[in-house]
N, CA, C and O atoms as a GROMACS GRO file, in nm:
protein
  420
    1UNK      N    1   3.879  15.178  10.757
    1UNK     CA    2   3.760  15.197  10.679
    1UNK      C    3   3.793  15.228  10.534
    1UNK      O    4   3.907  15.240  10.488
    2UNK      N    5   3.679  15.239  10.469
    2UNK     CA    6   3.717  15.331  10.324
    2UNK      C    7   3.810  15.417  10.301
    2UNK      O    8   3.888  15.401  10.207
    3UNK      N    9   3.816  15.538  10.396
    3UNK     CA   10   3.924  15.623  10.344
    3UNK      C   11   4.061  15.602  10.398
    3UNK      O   12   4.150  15.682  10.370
    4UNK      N   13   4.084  15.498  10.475
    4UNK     CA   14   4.183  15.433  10.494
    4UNK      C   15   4.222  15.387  10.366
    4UNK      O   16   4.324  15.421  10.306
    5UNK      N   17   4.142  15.312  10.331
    5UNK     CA   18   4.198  15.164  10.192
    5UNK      C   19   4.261  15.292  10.074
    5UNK      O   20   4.366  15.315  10.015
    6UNK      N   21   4.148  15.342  10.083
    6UNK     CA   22   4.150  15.427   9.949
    6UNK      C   23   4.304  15.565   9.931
    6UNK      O   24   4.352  15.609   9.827
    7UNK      N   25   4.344  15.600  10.084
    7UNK     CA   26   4.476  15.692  10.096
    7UNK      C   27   4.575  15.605  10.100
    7UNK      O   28   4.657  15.654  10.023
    8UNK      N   29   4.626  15.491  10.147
    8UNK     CA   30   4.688  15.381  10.101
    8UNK      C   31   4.725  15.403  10.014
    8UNK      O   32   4.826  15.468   9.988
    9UNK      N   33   4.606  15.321   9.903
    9UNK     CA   34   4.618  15.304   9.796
    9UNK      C   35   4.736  15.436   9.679
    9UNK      O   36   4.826  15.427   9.597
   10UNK      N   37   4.641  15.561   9.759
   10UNK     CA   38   4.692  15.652   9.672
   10UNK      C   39   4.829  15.722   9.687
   10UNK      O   40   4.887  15.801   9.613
   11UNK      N   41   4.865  15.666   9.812
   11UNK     CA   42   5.005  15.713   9.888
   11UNK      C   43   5.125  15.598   9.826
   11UNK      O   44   5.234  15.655   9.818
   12UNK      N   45   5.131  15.461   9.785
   12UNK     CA   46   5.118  15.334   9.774
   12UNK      C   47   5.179  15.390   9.606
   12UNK      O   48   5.298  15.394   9.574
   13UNK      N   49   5.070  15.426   9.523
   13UNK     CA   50   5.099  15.453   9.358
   13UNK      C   51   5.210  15.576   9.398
   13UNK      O   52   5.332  15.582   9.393
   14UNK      N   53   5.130  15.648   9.429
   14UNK     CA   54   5.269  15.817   9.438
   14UNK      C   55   5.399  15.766   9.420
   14UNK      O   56   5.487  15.787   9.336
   15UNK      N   57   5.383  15.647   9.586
   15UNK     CA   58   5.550  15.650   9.583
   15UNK      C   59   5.633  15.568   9.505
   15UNK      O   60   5.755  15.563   9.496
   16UNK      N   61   5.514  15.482   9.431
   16UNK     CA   62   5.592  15.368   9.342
   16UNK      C   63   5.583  15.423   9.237
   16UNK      O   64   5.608  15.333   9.157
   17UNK      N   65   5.552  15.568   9.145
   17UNK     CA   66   5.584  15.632   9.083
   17UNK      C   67   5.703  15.683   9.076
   17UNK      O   68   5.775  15.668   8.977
   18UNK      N   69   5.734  15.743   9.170
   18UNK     CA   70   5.828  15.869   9.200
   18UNK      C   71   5.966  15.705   9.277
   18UNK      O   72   6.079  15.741   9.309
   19UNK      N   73   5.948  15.632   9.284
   19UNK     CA   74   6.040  15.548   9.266
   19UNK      C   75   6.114  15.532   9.175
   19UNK      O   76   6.235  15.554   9.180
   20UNK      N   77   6.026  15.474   9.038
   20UNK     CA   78   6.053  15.451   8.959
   20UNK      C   79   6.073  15.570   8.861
   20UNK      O   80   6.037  15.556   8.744
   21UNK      N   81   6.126  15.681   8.899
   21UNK     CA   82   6.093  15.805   8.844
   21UNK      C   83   5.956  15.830   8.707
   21UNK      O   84   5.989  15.908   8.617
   22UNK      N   85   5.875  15.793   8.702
   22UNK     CA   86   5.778  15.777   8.696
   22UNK      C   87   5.729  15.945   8.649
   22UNK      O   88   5.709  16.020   8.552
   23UNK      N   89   5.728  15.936   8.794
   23UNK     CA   90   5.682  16.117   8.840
   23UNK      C   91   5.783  16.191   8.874
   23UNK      O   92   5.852  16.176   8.975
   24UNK      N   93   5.795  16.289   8.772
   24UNK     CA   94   5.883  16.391   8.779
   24UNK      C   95   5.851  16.544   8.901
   24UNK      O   96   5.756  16.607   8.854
   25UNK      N   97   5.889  16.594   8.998
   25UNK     CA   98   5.874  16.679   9.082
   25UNK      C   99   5.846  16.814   9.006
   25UNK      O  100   5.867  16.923   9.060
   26UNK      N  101   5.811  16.806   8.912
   26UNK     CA  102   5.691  16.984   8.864
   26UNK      C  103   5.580  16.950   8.846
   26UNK      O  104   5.519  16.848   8.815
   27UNK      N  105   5.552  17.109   8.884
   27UNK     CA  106   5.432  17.152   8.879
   27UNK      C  107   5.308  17.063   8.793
   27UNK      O  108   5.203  17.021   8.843
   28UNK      N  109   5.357  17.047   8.645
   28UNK     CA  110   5.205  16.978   8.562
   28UNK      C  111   5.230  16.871   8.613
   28UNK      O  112   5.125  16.820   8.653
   29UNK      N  113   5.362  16.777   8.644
   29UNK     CA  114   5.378  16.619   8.693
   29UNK      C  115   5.268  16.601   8.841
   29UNK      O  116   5.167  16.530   8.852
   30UNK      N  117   5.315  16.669   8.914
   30UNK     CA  118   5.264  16.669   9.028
   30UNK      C  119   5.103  16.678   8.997
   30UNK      O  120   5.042  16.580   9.039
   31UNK      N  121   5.031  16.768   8.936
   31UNK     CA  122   4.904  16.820   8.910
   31UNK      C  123   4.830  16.697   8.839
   31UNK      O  124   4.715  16.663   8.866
   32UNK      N  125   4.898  16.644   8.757
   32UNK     CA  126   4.849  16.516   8.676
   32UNK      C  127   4.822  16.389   8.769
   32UNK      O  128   4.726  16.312   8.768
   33UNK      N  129   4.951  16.391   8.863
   33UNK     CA  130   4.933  16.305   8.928
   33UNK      C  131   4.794  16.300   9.028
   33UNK      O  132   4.711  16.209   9.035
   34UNK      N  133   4.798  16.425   9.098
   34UNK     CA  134   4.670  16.441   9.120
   34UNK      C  135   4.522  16.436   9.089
   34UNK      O  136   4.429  16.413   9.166
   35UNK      N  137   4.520  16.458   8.982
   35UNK     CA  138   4.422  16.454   8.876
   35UNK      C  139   4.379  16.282   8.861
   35UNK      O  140   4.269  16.227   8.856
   36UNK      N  141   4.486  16.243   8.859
   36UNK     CA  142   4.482  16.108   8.789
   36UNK      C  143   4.386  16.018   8.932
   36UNK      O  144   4.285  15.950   8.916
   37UNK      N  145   4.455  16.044   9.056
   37UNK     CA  146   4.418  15.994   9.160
   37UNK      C  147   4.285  16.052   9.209
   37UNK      O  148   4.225  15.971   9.280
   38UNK      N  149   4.221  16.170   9.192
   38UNK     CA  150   4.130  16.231   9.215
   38UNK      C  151   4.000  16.184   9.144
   38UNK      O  152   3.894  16.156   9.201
   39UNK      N  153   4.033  16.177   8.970
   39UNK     CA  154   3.955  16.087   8.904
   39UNK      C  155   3.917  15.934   8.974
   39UNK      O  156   3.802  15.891   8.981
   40UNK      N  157   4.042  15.861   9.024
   40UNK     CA  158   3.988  15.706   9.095
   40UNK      C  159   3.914  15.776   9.216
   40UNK      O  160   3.791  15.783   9.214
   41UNK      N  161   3.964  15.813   9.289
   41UNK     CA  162   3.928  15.866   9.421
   41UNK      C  163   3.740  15.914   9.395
   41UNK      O  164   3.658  15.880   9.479
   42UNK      N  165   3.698  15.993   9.269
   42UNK     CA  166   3.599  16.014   9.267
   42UNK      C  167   3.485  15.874   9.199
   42UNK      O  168   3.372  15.843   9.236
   43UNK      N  169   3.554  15.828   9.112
   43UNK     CA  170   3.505  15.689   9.066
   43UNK      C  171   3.455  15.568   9.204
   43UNK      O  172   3.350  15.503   9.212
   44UNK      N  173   3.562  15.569   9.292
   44UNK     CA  174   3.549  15.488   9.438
   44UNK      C  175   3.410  15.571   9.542
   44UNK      O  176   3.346  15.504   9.624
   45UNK      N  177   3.389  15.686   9.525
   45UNK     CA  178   3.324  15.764   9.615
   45UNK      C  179   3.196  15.736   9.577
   45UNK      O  180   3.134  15.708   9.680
   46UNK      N  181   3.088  15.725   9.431
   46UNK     CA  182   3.036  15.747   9.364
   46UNK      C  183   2.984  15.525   9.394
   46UNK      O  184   2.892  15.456   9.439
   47UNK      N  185   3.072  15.516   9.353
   47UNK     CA  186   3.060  15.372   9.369
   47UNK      C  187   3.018  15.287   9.539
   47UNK      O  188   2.926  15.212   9.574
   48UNK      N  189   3.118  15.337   9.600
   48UNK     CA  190   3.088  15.344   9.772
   48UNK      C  191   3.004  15.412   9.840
   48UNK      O  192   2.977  15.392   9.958
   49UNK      N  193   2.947  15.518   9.752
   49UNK     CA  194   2.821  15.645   9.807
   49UNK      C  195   2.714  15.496   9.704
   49UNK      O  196   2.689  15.421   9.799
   50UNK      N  197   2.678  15.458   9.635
   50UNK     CA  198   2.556  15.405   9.622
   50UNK      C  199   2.588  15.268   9.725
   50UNK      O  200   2.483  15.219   9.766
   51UNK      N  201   2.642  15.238   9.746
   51UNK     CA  202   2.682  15.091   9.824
   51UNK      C  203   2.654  15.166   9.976
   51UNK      O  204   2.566  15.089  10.015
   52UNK      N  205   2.659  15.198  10.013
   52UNK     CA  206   2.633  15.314  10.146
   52UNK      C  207   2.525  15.339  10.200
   52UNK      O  208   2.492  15.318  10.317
   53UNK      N  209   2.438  15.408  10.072
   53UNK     CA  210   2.314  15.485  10.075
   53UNK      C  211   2.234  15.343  10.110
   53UNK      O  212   2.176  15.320  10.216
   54UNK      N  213   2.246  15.248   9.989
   54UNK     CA  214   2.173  15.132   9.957
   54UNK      C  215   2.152  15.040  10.094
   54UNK      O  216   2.045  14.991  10.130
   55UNK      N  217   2.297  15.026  10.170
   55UNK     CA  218   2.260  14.951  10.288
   55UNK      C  219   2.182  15.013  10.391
   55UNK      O  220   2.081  14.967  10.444
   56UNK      N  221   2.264  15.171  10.424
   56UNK     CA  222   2.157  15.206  10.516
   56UNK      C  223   1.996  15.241  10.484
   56UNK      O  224   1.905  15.248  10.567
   57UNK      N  225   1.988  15.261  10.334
   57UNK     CA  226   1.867  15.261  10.338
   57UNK      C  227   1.755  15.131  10.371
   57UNK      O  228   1.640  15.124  10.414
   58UNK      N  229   1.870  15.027  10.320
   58UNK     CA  230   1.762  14.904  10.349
   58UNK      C  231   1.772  14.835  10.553
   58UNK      O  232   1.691  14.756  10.603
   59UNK      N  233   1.901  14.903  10.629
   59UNK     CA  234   1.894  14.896  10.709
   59UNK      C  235   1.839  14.967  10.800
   59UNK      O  236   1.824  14.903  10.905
   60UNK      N  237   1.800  15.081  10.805
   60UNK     CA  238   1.729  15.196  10.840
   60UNK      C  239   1.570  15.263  10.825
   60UNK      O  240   1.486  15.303  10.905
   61UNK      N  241   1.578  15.253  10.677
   61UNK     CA  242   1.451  15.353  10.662
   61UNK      C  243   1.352  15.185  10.634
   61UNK      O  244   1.244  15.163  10.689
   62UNK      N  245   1.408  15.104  10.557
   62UNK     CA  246   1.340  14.971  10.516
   62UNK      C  247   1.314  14.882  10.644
   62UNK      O  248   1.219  14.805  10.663
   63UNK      N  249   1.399  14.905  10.710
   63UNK     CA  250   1.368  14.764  10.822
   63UNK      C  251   1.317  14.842  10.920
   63UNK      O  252   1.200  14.812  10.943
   64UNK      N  253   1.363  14.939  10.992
   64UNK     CA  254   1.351  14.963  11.115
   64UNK      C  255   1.258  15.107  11.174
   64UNK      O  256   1.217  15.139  11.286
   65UNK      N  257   1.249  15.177  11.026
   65UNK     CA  258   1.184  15.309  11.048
   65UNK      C  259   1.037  15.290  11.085
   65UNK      O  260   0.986  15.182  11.056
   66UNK      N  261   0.956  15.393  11.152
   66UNK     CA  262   0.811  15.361  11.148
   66UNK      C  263   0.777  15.490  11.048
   66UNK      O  264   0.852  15.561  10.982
   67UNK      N  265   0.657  15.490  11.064
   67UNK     CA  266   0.588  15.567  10.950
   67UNK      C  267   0.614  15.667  10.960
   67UNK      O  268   0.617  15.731  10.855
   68UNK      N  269   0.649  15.748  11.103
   68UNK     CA  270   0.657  15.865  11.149
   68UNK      C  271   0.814  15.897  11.132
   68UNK      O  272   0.847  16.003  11.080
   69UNK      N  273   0.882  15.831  11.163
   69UNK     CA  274   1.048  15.828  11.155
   69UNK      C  275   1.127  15.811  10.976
   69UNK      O  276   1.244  15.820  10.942
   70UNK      N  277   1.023  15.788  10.910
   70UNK     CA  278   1.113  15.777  10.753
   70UNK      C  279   1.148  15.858  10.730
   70UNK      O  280   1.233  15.843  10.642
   71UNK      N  281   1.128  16.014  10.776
   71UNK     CA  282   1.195  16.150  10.691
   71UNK      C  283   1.322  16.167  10.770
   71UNK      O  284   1.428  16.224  10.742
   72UNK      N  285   1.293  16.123  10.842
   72UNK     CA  286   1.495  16.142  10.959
   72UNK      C  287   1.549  16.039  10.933
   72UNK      O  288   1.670  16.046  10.955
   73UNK      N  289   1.506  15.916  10.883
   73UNK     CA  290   1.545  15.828  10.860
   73UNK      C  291   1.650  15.826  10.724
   73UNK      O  292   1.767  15.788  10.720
   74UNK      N  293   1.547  15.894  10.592
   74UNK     CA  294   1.630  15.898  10.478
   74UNK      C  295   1.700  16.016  10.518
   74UNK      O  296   1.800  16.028  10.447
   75UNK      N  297   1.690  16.102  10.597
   75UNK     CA  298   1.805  16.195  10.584
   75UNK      C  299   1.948  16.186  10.624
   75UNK      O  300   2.049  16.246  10.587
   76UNK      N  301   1.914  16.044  10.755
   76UNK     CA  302   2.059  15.942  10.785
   76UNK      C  303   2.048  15.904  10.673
   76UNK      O  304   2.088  15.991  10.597
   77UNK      N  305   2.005  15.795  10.609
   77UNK     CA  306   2.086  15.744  10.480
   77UNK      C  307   2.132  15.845  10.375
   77UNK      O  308   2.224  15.805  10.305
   78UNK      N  309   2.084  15.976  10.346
   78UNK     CA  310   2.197  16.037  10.317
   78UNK      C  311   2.321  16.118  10.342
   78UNK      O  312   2.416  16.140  10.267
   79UNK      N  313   2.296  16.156  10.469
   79UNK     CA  314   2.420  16.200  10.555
   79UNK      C  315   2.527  16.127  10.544
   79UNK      O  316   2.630  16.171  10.494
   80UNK      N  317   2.514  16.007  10.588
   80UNK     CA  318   2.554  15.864  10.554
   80UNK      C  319   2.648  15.845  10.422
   80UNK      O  320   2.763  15.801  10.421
   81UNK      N  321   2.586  15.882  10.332
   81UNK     CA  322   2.665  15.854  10.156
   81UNK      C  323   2.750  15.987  10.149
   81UNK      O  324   2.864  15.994  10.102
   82UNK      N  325   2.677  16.090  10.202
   82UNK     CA  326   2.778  16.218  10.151
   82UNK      C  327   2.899  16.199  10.275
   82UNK      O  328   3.007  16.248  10.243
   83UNK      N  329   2.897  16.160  10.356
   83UNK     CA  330   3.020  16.156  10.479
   83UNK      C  331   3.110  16.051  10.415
   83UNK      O  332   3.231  16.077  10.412
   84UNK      N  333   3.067  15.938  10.366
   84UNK     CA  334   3.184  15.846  10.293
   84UNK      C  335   3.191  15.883  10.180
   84UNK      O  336   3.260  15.800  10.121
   85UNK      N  337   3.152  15.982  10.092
   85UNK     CA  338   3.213  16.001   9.984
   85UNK      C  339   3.283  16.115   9.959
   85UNK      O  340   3.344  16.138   9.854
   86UNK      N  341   3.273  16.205  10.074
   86UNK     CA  342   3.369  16.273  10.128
   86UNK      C  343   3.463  16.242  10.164
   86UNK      O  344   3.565  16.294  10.117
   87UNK      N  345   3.473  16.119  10.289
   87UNK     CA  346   3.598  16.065  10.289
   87UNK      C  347   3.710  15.987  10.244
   87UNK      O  348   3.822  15.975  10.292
   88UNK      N  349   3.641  15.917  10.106
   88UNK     CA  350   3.712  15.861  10.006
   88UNK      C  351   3.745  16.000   9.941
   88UNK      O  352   3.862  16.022   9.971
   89UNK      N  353   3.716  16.063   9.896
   89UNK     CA  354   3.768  16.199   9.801
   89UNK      C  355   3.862  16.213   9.892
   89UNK      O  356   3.946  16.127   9.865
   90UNK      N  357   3.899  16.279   9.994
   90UNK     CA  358   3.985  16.343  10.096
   90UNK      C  359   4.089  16.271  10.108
   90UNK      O  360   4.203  16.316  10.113
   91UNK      N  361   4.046  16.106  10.117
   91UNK     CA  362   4.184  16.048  10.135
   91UNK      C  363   4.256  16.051   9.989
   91UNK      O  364   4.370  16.094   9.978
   92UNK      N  365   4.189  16.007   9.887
   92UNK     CA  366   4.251  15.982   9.769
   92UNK      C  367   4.330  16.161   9.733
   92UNK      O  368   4.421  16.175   9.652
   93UNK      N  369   4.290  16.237   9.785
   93UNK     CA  370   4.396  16.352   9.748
   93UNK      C  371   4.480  16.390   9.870
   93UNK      O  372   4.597  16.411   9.837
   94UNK      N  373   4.458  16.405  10.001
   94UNK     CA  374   4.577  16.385  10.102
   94UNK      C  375   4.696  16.222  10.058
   94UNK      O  376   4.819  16.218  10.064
   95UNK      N  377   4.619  16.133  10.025
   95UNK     CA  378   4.727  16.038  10.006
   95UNK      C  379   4.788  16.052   9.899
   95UNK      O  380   4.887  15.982   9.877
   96UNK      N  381   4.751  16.131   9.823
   96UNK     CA  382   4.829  16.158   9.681
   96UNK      C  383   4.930  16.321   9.741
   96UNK      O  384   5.049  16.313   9.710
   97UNK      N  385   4.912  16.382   9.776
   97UNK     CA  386   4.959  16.507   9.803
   97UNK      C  387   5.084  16.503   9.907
   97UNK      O  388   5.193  16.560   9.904
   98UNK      N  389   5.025  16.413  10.000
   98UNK     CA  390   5.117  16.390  10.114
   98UNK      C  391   5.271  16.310  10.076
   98UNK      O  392   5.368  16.361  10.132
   99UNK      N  393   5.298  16.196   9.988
   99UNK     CA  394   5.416  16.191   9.952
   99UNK      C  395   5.477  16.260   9.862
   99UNK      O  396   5.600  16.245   9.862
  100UNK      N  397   5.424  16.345   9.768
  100UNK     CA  398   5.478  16.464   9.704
  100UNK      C  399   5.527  16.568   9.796
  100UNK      O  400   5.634  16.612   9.754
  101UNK      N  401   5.496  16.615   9.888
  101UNK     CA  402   5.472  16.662   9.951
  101UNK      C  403   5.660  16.662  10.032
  101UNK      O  404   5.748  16.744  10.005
  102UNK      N  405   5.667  16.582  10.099
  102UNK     CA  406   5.750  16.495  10.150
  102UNK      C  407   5.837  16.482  10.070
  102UNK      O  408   5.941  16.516  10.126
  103UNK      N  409   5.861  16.445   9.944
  103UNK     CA  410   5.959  16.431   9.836
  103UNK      C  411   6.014  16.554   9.848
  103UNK      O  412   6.129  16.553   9.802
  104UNK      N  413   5.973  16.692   9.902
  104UNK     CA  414   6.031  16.829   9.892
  104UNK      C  415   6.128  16.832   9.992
  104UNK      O  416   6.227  16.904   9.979
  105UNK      N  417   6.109  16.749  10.107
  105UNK     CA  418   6.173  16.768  10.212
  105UNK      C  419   6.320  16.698  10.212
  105UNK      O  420   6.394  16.709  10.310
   0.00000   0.00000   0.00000
């Protein structure tokens, strides 16, 4: 899913940083790096939370809700956006953290 692609991704840069010594093992290196990935990670969430909301809303509350069911309805479509944009955030900083992480060992 999403927070698959997206910890990949961020596990993927780390290590082709710190390959290329890139990324140096202190404290502000490490923190930047984070930062840096946290910023995409939140850019992807924000972007994938309206792409989210938008389908289930048009799959849910638009197609299938009745008159009586739209208030549980939009409250899945937003449960919905905040659970994947939670899980894009989470991966993009476990996948960034986790080969730093590992580089200690």
């Amino acid at each position: 899913g999403a927070g698959g692609n997206v910890g990949n991704q961020s596990v993927i840069k780390v290590i082709e940083q710190l390959l290329e010594g890139k990324l140096k093992l202190t404290p502000a290196a490490c923190a930047e790096a984070l930062m840096q990935q946290l910023s995409v990670g939140t850019l992807l969430a924000i972007i994938l939370g309206i792409g989210g909301f938008l389908r289930a809303f048009v799959t849910q509350y638009r197609w299938q809700a009745s008159s009586d069911e739209k208030t549980q309805a939009l409250k899945g479509c937003i449960a919905v956006t905040v659970a994947l944009m939670a899980i894009v955030l989470t991966s993009a900083v476990i996948g960034t953290v986790l080969p730093i992480a590992l580089a200690f060992v």
